[in-house]
C-alpha positions in Angstrom: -57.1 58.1 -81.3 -54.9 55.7 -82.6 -55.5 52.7 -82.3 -52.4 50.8 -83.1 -51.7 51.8 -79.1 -54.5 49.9 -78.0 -53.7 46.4 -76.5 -56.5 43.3 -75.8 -56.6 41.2 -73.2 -59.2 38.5 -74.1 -59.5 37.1 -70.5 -61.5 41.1 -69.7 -64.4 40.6 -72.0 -65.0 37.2 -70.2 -64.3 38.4 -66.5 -64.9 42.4 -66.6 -69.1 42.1 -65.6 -68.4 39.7 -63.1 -65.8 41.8 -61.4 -68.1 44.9 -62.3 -71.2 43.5 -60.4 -68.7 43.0 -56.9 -67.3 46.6 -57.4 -71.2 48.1 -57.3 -71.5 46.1 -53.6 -68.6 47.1 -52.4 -67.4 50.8 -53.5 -68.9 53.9 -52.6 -71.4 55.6 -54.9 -69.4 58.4 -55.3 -65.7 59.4 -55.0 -62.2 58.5 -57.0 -60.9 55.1 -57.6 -57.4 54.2 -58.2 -56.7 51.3 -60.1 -53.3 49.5 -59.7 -51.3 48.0 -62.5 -54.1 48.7 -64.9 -52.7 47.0 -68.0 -54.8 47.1 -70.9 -57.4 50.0 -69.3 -60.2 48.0 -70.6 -61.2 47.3 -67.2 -61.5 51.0 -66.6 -63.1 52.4 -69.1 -65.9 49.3 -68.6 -66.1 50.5 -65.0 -66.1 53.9 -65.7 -68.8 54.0 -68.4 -70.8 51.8 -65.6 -69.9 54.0 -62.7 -70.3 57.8 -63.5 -70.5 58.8 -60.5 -67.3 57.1 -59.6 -63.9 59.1 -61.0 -61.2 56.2 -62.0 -57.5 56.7 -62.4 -55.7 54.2 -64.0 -52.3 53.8 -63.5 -49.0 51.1 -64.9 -45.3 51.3 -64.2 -44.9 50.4 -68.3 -45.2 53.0 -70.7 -46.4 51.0 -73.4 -49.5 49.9 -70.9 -49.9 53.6 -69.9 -50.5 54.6 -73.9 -53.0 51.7 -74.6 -55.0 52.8 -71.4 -55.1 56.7 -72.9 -56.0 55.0 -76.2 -58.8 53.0 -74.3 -59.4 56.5 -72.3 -59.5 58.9 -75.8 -62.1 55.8 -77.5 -64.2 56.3 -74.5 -64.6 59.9 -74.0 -65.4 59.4 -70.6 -65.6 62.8 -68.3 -64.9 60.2 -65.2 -61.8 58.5 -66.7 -58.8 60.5 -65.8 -55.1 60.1 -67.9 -53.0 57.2 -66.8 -50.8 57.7 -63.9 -46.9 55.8 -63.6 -47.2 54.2 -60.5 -45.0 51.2 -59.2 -46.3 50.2 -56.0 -43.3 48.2 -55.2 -41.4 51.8 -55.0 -41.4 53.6 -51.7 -43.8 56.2 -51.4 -45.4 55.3 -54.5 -49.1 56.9 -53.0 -47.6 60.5 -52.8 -47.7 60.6 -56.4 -51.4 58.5 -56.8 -53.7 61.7 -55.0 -56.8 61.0 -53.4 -58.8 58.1 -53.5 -61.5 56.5 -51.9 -61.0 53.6 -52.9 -58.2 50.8 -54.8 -58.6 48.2 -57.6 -55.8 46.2 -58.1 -56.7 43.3 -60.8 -54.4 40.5 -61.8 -51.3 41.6 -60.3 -50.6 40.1 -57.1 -50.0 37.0 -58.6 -47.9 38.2 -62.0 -45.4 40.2 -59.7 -42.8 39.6 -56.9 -44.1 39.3 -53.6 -42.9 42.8 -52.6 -45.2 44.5 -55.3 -48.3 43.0 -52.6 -46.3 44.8 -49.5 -46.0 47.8 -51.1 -49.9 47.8 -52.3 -51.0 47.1 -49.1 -48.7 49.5 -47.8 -48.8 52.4 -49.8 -52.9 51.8 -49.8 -53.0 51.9 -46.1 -51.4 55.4 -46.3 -53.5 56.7 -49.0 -57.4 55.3 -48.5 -59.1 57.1 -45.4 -61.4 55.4 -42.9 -64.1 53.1 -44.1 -61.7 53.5 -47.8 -62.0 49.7 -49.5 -58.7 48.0 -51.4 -60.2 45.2 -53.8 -58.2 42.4 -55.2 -59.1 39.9 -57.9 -56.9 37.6 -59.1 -56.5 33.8 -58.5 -55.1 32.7 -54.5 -54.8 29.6 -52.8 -56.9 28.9 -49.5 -55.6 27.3 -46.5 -52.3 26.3 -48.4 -53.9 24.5 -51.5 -54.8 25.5 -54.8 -59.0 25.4 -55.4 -58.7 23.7 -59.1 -56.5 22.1 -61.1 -56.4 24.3 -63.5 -55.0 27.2 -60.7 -52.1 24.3 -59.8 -50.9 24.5 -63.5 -51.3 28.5 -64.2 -49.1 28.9 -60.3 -46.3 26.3 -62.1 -46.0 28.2 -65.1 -45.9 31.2 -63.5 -43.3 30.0 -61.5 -41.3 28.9 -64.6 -41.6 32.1 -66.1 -40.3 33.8 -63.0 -39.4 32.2 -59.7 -40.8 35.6 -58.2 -44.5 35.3 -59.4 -46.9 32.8 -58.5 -50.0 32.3 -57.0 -50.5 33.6 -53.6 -51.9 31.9 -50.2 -55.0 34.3 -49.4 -54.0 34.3 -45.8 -50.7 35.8 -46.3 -52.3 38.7 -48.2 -54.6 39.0 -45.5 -52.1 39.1 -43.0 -50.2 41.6 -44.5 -53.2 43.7 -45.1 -53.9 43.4 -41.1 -50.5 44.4 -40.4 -51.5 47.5 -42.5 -54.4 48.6 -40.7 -57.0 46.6 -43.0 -60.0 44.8 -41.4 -60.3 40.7 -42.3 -61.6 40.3 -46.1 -64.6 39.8 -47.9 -64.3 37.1 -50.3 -66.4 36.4 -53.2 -66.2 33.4 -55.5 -65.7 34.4 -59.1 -66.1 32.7 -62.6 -62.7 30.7 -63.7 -61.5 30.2 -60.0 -60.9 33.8 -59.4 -61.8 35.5 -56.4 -62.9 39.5 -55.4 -61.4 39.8 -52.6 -62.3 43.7 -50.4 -60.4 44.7 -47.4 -62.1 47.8 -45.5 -59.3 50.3 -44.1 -59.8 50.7 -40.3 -59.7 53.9 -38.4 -57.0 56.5 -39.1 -54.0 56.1 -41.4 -50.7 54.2 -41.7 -48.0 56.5 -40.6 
């Protein structure tokens, strides 16, 4: 293992339990989970340590994300934590190269990504999750048009100042373009540090 490869991200040790105890309510007890724009992998290999019945792929369009999440991966020794996949789900088609899945993750990206990386999530999950298959979001979003803290107003404008393409998004319009891909109206949890777990259930059939 080497660990030079590894990256940290100090914000998962503080939100990864919280996020853990919404994926037990809402995933299946068995089957494979793709995670979206997995950064780190700390996340998986928490989840997957906590979930062995559950298999997790992890996946990142950068290359240096994709070697700390095999470092994370080759730590663990986990039989249920697969190698990281290359995925950019603001590419067509991106799903065809994902597998099967029963389930999505997708932590902290909708928000650190143009607005075309959500499309193509919701897009490219509505194609790959069956029936009854659950996309889960967490991330910060504004609600009816308004930030819910303070501290969410200043993260969006910085964001914004990094990139005029990233910000924070309006929950609605996620959940509208969810709808428009075959997904069911959310379930929304509150989480710590005005985040929110956010679980759309795929309806019947898939997106052609």
């Amino acid at each position: 293992m080497d660990d030079t490869k590894r990256r940290h991200a100090p914000a998962t040790l503080r939100n990864r339990d919280a996020i853990l105890a919404a994926l037990k309510r809402h995933l299946p007890a068995r089957g494979a989970v793709l995670e979206v724009a997995s950064g780190t992998g700390e996340h998986a290999a928490h989840f997957a340590a906590a979930l062995p019945r559950l298999a997790f792929r992890p996946s990142d369009p950068d290359p240096g994300a994709r070697a700390s999440i095999d470092a994370w991966a080759a730590e663990a020794r986990l039989p249920n934590l697969r190698a990281a996949l290359a995925l950019d789900v603001s590419a067509p088609g991106w799903e065809r190269a994902a597998g099967e899945a029963d389930a999505v993750l997708c932590i902290n990206m909708v928000h650190i990504a143009p607005w075309a990386a959500t499309v193509g999530l919701m897009r490219g999950a509505a194609g790959l999750l069956p029936a009854g298959g659950v996309l889960c979001l967490y991330g910060p979003f504004r609600r009816e048009g308004r930030h819910t803290a303070p501290s969410n107003a200043a993260f969006d404008a910085d964001l914004r100042a990094s990139d005029p393409a990233w910000g924070v998004r309006d929950l609605e319009a996620v959940a509208a373009e969810a709808a428009a891909n075959g997904f069911a109206a959310p379930m929304v949890e509150e989480m710590p540090a005005n985040n929110l777990f956010v679980a759309f259930r795929r309806g019947q059939g898939r997106a052609e």
